[in-house]
C-alpha positions as CSV (number, residue, x, y, z in Angstrom):
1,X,6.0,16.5,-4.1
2,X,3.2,13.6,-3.8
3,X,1.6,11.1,-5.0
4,X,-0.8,8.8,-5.1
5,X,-0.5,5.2,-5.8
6,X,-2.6,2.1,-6.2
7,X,-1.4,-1.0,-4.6
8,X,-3.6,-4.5,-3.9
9,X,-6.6,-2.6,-4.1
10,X,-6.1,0.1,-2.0
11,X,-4.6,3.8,-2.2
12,X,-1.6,5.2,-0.5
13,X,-0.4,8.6,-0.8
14,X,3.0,8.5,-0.5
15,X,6.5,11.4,-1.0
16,X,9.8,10.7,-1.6
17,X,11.9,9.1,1.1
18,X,8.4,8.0,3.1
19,X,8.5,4.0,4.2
20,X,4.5,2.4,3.6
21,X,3.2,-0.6,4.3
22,X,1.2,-2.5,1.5
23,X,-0.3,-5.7,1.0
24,X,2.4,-8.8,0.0
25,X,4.4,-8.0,-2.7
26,X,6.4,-11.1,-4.7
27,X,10.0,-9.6,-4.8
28,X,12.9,-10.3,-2.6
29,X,13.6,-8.0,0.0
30,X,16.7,-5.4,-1.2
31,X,15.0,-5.5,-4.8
32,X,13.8,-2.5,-6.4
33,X,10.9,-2.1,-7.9
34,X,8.7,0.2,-10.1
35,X,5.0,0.7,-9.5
36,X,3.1,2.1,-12.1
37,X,-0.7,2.3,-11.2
38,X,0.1,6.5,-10.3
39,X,-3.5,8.0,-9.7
40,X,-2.2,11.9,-8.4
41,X,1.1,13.8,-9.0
42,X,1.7,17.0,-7.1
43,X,4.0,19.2,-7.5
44,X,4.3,22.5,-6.0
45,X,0.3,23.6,-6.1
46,X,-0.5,21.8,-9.3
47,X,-1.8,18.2,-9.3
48,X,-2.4,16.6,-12.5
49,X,-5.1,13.5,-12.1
50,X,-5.3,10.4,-14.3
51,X,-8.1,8.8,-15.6
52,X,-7.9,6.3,-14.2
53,X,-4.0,6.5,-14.2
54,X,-1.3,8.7,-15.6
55,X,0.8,7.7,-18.4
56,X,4.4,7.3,-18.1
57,X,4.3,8.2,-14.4
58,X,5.8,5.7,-12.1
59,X,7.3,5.0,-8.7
60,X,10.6,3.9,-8.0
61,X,10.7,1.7,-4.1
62,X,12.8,-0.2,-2.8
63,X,11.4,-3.9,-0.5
64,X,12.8,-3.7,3.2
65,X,11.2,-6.6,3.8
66,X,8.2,-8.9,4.2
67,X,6.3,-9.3,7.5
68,X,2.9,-9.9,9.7
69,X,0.8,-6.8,11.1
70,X,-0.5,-7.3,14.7
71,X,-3.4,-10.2,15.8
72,X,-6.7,-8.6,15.0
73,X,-9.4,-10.3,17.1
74,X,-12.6,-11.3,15.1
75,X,-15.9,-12.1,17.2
76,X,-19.4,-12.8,16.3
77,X,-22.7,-13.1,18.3
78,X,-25.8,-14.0,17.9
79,X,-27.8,-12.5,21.1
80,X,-30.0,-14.7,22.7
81,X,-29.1,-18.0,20.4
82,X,-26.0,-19.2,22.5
83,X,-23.4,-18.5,19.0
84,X,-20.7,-17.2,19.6
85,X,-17.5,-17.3,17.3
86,X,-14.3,-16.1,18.0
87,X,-11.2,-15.8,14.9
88,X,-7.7,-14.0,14.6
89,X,-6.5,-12.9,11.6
90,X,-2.6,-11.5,11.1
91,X,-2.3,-10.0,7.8
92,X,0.7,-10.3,5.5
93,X,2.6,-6.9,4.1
94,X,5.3,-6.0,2.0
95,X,7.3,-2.4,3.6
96,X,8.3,-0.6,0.9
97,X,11.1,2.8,0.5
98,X,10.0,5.1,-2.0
99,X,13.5,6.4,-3.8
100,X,11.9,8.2,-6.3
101,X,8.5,9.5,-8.0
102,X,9.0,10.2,-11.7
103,X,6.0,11.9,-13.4
């Protein structure tokens, strides 16, 4: 059984049990939480799709914790102009557990 979920704009799919990293979250880290934006529910070889979501499906997870993904380099040029510009960005996420899909 899977799903797929909405969460800060992008789609994850995501089973029972499975750890995923989405954007920053505000709940404390041991908290659970429910996520309703469900888009697909599979079970066995029958999905049922919402439109946009399904009603009165939902996602149980749990917050491990909150932390920064690796340095990603940013670097622009402008050939022959003498610009260059050179940026990091580290961006913030939220590791949820998934305990439970409930459609």
């Amino acid at each position: 059984m899977y799903a797929v979920i909405k969460s800060g704009g992008r789609q994850y799919k995501v089973t029972e049990g499975q750890v995923v990293r989405v954007n920053l979250l505000k709940a404390e880290p041991g908290q659970e939480i429910v996520l309703g934006d469900v888009l697909l529910v599979s079970e066995g070889g029958e999905a049922r799709c919402g439109r946009p979501t399904l009603e009165g499906a939902s996602i149980k997870a749990q917050v491990l914790n909150h932390a920064r993904d690796k340095k990603i380099r940013v670097f622009k040029k402008k050939r022959r102009q003498g610009y260059h510009k050179a940026q990091g960005h580290r961006q913030d996420y939220t590791a949820l557990k998934i305990l439970a899909i409930e459609a």
